[in-house]
C-alpha positions in Angstrom: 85.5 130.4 74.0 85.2 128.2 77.3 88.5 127.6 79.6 89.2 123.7 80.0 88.5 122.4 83.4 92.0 121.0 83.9 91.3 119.5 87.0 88.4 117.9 85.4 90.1 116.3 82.8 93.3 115.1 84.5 90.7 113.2 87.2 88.7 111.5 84.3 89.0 107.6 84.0 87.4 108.6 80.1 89.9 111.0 79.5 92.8 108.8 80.7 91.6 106.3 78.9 91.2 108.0 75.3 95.0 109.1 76.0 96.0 105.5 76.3 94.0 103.7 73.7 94.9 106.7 71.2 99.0 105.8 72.1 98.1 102.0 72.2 97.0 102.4 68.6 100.0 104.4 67.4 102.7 101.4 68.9 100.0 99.4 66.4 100.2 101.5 63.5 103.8 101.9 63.4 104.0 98.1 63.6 104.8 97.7 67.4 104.5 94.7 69.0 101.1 94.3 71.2 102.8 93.0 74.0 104.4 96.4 74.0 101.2 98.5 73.4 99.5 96.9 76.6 102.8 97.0 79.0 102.8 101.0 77.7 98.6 101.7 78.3 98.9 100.0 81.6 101.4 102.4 82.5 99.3 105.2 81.0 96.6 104.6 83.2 98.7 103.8 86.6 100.0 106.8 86.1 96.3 108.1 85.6 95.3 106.4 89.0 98.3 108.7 90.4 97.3 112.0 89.1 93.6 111.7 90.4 94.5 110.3 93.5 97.0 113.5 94.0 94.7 116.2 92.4 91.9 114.2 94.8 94.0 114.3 98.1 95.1 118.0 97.1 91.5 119.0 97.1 90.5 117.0 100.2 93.2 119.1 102.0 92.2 122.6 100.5 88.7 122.3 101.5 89.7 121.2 105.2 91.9 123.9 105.7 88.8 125.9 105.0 87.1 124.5 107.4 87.9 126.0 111.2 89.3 123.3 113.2 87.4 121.6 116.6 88.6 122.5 119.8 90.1 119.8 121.4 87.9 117.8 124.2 88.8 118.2 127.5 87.3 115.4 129.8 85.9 117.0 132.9 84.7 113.9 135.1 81.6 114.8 137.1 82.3 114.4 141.3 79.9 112.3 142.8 77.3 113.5 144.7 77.9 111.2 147.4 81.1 112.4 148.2 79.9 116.3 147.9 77.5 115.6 150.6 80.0 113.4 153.4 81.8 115.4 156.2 85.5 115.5 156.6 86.3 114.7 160.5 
């Protein structure tokens, strides 16, 4: 038997949106009010936008910190060679 791909399924807009149509129809069936059904799947999928946004910037971060870091510029300015080649009385 395969493992589920949590991170997979938590950052899929399809996933997120079976979740909220599948409570949107309970409210319905149990003779909610539709207002309520839409206020509660719109909250559904905010909170969807949240999760893959986190799970998104969580995994941005782990594969930087992978990554070894620059080292820093240092601006050297070049003299000019006119002032290399005058005489100091």
């Amino acid at each position: 038997m395969k493992e589920i791909d949590w991170k997979s399924k938590l950052t899929s807009r399809k996933f997120w949106t079976a979740i909220a149509e599948f409570v949107t129809m309970l409210i319905v069936a149990f003779n909610g009010s539709q207002e309520t059904a839409t206020q509660v799947a719109a909250i559904i999928m905010a909170g969807a936008a949240v999760v893959a946004y986190i799970i998104g910037e969580g995994l941005a971060d782990a594969a930087g910190a992978s990554k070894p870091s620059l080292p820093p510029i240092v601006f050297n300015p070049k003299k000019d060679e006119s002032e290399e080649d005058q005489v100091n009385p």
